[in-house]
C-alpha positions in Angstrom: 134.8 89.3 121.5 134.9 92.7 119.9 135.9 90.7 116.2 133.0 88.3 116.4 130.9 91.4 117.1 130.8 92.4 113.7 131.1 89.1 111.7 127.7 88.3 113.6 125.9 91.2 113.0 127.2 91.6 109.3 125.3 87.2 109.8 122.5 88.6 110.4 122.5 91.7 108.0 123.0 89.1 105.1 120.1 86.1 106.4 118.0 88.7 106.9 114.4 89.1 105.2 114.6 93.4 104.1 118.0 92.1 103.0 117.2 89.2 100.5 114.2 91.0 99.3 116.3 93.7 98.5 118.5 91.2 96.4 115.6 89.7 95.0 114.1 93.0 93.6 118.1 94.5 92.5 117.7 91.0 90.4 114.8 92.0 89.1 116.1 95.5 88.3 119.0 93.8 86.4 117.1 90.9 84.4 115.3 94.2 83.7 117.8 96.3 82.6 119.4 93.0 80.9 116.3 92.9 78.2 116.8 97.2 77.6 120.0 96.7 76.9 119.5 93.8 74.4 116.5 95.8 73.0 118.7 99.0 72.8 121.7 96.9 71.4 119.6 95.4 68.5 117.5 98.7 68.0 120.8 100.7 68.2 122.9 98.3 65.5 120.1 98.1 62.9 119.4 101.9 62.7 123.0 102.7 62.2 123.7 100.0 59.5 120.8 101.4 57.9 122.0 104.6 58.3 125.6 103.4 57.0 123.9 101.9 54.0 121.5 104.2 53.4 124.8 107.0 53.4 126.5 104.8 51.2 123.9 104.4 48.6 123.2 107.7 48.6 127.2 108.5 47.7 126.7 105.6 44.9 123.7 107.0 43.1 125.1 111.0 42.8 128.6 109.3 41.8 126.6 107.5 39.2 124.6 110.4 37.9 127.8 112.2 37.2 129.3 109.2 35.5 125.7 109.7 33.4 126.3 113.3 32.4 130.5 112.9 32.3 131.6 109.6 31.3 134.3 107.6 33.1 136.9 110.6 33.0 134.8 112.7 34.9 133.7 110.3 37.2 137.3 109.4 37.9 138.3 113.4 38.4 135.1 113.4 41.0 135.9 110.1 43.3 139.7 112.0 43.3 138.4 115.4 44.3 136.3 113.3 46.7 139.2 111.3 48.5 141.0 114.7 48.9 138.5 116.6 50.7 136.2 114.2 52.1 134.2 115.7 54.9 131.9 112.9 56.2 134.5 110.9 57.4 136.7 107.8 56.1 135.1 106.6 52.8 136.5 104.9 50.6 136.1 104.6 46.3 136.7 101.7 44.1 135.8 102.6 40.1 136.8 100.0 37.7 136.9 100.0 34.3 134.8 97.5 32.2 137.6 95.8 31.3 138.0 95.5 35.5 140.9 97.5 35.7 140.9 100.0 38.4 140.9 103.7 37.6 141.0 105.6 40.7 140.3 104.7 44.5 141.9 103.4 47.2 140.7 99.9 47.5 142.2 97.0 45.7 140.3 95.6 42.9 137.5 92.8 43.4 134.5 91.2 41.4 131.9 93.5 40.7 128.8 93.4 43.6 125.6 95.0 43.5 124.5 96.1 46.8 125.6 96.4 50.2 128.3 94.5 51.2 130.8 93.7 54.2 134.0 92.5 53.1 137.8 92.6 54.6 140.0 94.3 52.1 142.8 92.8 51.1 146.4 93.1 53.1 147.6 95.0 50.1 145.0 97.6 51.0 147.2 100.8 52.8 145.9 100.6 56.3 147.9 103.2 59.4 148.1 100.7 61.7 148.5 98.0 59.3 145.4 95.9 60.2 142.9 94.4 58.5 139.8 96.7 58.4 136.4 95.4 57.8 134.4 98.1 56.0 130.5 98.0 54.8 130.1 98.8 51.1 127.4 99.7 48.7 128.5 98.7 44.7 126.5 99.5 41.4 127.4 98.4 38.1 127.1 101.6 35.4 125.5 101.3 32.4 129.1 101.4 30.5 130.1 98.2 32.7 132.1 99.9 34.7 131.7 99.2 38.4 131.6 101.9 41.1 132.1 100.5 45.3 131.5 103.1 47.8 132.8 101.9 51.4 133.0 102.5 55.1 135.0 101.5 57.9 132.3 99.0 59.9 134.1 99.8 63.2 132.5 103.2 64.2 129.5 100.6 64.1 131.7 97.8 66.4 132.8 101.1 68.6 129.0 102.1 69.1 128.1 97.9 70.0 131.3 98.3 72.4 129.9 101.9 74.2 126.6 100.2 74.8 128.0 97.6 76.7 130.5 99.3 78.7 127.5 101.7 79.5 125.3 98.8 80.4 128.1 97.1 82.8 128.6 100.1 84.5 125.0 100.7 85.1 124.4 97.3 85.7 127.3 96.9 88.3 126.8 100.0 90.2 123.3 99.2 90.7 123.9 96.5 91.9 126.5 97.5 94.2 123.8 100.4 95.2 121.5 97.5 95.7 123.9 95.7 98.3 124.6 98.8 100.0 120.9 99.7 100.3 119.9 96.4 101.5 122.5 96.7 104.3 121.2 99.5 105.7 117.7 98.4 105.3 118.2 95.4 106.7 120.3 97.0 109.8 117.6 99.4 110.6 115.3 96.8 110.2 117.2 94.3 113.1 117.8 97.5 114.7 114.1 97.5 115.5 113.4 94.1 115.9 115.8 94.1 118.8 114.2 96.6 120.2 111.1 94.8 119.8 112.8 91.9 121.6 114.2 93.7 124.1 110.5 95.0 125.3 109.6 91.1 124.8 112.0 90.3 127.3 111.9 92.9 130.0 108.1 91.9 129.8 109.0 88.6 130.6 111.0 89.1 133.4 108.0 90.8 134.9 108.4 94.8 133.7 104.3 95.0 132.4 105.5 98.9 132.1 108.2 98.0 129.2 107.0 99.4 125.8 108.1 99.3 122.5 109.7 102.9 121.3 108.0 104.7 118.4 110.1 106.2 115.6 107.2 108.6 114.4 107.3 107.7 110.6 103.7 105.9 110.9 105.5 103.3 108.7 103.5 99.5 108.3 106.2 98.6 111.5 105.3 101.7 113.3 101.4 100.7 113.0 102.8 97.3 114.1 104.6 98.5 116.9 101.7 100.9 118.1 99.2 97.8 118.2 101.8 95.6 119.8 101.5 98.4 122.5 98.3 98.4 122.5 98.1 94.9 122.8 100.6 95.2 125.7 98.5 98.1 127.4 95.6 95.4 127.2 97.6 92.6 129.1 99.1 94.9 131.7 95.3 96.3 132.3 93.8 92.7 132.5 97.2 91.8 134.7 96.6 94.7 137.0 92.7 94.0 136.9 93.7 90.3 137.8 96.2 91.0 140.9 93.3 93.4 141.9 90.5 90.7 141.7 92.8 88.4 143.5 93.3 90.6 146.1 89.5 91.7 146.7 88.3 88.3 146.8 90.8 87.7 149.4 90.0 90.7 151.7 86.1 90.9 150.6 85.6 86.7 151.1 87.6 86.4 154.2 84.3 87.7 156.0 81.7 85.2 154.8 84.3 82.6 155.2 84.5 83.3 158.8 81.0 83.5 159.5 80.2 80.1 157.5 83.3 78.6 159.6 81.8 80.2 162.9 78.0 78.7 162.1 79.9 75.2 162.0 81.8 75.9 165.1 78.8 77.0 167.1 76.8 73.5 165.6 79.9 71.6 166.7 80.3 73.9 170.3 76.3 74.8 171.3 74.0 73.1 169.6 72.2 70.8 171.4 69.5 69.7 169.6 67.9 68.5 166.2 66.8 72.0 166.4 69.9 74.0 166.9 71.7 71.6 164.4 69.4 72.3 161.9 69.4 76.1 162.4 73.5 76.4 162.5 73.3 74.2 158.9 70.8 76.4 157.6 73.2 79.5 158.2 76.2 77.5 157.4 74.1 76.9 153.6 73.2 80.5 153.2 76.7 81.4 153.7 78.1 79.0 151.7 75.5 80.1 148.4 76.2 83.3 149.0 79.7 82.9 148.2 78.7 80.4 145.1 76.8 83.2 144.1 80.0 85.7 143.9 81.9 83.7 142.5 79.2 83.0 139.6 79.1 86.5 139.5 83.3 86.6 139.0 83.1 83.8 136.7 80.4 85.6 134.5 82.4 89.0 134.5 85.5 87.3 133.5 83.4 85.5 130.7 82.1 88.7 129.7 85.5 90.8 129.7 86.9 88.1 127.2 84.7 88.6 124.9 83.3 84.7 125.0 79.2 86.1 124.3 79.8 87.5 121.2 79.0 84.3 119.4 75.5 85.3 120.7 75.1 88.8 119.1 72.4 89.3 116.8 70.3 92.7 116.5 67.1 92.8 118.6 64.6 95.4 119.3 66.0 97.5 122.8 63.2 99.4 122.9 60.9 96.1 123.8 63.7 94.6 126.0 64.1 97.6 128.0 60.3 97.8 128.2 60.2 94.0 129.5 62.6 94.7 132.0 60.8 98.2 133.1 57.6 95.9 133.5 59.1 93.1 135.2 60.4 95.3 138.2 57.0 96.8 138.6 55.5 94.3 141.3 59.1 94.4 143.3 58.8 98.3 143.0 55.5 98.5 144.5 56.6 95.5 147.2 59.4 97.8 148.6 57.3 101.2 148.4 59.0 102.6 145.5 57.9 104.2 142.2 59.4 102.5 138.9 58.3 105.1 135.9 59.0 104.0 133.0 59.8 106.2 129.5 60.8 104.3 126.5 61.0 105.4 122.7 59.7 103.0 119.8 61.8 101.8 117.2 65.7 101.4 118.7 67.2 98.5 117.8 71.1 96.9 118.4 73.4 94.4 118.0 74.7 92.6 120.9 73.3 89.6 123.2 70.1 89.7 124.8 70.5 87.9 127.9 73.5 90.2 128.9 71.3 93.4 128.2 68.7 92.2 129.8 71.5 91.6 132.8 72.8 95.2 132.7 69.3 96.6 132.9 67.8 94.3 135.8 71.5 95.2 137.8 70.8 98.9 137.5 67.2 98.9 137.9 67.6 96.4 141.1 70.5 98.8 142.5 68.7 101.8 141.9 65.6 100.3 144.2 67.7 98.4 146.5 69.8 101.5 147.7 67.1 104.0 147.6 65.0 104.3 150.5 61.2 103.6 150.9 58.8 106.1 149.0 61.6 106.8 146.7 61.1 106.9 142.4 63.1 105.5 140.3 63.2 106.5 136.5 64.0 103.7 133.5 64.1 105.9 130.3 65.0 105.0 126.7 65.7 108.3 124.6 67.0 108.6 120.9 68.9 111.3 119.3 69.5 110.2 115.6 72.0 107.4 115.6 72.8 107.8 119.3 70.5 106.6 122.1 70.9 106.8 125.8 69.6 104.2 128.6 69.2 106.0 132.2 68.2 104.5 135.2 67.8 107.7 137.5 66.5 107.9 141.7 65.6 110.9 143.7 67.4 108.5 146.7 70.4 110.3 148.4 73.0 109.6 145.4 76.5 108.9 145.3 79.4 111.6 146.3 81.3 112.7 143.8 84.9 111.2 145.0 83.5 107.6 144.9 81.4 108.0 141.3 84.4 106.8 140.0 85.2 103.8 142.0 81.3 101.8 142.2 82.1 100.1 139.1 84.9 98.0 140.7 84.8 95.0 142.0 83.4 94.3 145.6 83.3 98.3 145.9 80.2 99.3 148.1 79.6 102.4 149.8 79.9 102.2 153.6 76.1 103.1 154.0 75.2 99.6 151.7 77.3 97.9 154.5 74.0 97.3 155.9 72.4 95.6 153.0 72.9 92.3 150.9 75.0 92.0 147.6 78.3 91.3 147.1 79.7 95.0 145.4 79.5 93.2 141.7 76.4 94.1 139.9 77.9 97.1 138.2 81.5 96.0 137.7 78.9 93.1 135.4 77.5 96.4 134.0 80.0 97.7 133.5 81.6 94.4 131.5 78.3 94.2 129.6 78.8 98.0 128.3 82.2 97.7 127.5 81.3 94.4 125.1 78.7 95.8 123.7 81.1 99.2 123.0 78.3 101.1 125.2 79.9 103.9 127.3 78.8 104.3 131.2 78.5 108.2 132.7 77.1 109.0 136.3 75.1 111.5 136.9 74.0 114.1 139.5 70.2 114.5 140.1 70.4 116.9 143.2 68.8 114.8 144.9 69.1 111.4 143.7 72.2 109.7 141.0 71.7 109.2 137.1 72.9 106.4 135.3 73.2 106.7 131.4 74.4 104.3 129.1 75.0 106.0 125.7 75.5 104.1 122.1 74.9 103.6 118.6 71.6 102.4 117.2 71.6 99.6 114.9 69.5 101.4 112.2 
């Protein structure tokens, strides 16, 4: 077990992606590198062979300017003097005679060239080692017909050629071993974090909502990945938690209209006696059962809204009109129940978001506000704007909410034990409170002294 360890992970090391791309790019590198070195090798060869000939001619051409002002003799005495203290080198003299006899130098005889020229002496030629040397020379023919060779040995330029590309291998190698090395490590911190990756994934899976991936702290492109796979995670577990909830609210808050609708078709089966009687238990048995239709619309729309399935409908309309329409529309009921509905709204705010929905949220808190509010009581619908910023409120003068349950109304089927009494089914502001949250509105709650504030605060389209 412990040997198949490492062959497996050394597997995966070498299929993975960081791993390859490494490879990839270290090929790159070298292809790279390749066309320097080919550009350095040419550059590199021509300058010194022009610097070899350009040496060369230049020997040539002061040899041949003393051969101008000595004659042969002295040009002989001065390629001698040369070849004993020569300072630049191994060079090498061939002066011949116009009868093409040599007079002094140490290279064999040979046709007269002008020019540079690369020739192998021949094996007559006293060599150390007894090789064969090529050498680079430059000849001139004097005006006497004598011909003057200055030479050089070609293999400082063969040993320069052979230094470039002993310099280029070992560059080119040790990158690429560099390359290999790097890629491994890459590529194992990069598996290193995948696992860990899936082992959140699975601990999720076996039912652990809690598990979360670990940051390293680098904000690297994975740890942004990681922190909106959180995120993400955060999201489900919420929606999870907000399900199990749901689930078990409509199981405690339904249980009671269920009984009452099954106790309405007991009494019709038990009691009544008459068309009468039957036709009263049905009626109670139907206003049961839309009651609970009615929630569970009301479930069905939140849901809708918490997923985010309205906001094909968003387009920007004017709030200050819809509000106004709303304001206006609760007016009659206002009056009906002895309340006072003042309304307050600033021209000119517009959003973005879905009208029906808005229209929703306002009606739900205008119709709470009056509904839990008792008789004689105002109500306040006011639209204000601050710059960019604009706040809804729906405020009472009623007898408010205590401060240790502000924070619960919003749930689902949550009602205070004083609205007991009256109808609803605790989920007009978890709705307004799914409306908000689409619509990136935020939702504060207020204390009137007397009476509860409701303010929804957002951004203004323009």
């Amino acid at each position: 077990m412990s040997s198949a360890r490492p062959s497996s992970t050394l597997g995966r090391i070498l299929r993975s992606v960081s791993f390859r791309l490494t490879l990839f790019y270290a090929a790159l590198f070298i292809a790279s590198a390749g066309a320097l070195f080919a550009t350095v090798y040419v550059t590199a060869t021509s300058a010194m062979q022009t610097d070899m000939a350009a040496v060369l001619r230049s020997e040539a051409y002061q040899l041949a300017e003393v051969h101008s002002r000595t004659g042969l003799n002295g040009l002989a005495q001065q390629i001698a003097r040369r070849m004993n203290f020569r300072t630049r080198g191994p060079i090498f003299y061939l002066l011949q005679g116009p009868n093409g006899r040599v007079v002094v130098g140490n290279l064999p005889g040979m046709p007269p060239v002008n020019g540079v020229v690369d020739f192998v002496p021949k094996p007559d030629t006293p060599e150390p080692d007894g090789e064969q040397t090529k050498l680079t020379g430059f000849g001139l023919t004097l005006p006497d017909g004598s011909f003057l060779l200055v030479a050089q040995d070609a293999a400082r330029l063969t040993d320069m050629q052979h230094a470039i590309v002993r310099a280029f291998a070992w560059a080119g190698g040790l990158t690429l071993l560099l390359a290999i090395a790097g890629g491994a490590v890459l590529a194992n911190s990069f598996l290193r974090r995948i696992d860990a990756i899936t082992r959140t994934n699975r601990a999720i899976m076996e039912g652990d909502l809690s598990a979360r991936i670990p940051v390293r702290g680098t904000h690297d492109e994975i740890d942004q990945l990681i922190a909106s796979l959180n995120a993400m995670l955060g999201r489900i577990q919420q929606l999870m938690d907000g399900l199990r909830q749901v689930s078990s609210d409509i199981a405690h808050d339904l249980r009671t209209p269920l009984g009452r609708l099954r106790q309405h078709l007991e009494d019709a089966r038990e009691r009544a006696k008459t068309t009468a009687e039957y036709d009263a238990a049905t009626d109670a048995a139907i206003e049961e059962a839309d009651e609970l239709l009615e929630t569970f619309s009301a479930l069905l729309r939140i849901a809708q809204v918490e997923a985010g399935a309205q906001k094909s409908a968003f387009a920007e309309l004017d709030l200050s009109a819809l509000v106004r329409s709303v304001g206006e529309a609760y007016q009659p009921s206002a009056e009906d129940s002895d309340h006072k509905l003042d309304i307050h709204i600033e021209d000119g705010v517009h959003l973005t978001g879905d009208r029906q929905l808005l229209a929703q949220m306002i009606s739900n808190l205008v119709e709470n506000a009056l509904r839990h509010t008792p008789d004689g009581s105002t109500v306040t619908l006011a639209l204000r704007r601050a710059g960019a910023r604009f706040d809804i409120e729906v405020a009472d003068n009623g007898p408010g909410i205590p401060e240790a349950e502000r924070g619960r109304v919003f749930d689902r089927f949550y009602r205070l034990d004083r609205s007991r009494s009256t109808s609803g089914s605790g989920l007009g502001l978890a709705l307004v409170k799914a409306i908000a949250g689409l619509h990136g509105l935020s939702i504060e709650l207020t204390d009137r002294k007397p009476g509860l504030g409701v303010v929804v605060t957002g951004t203004a389209a323009r």
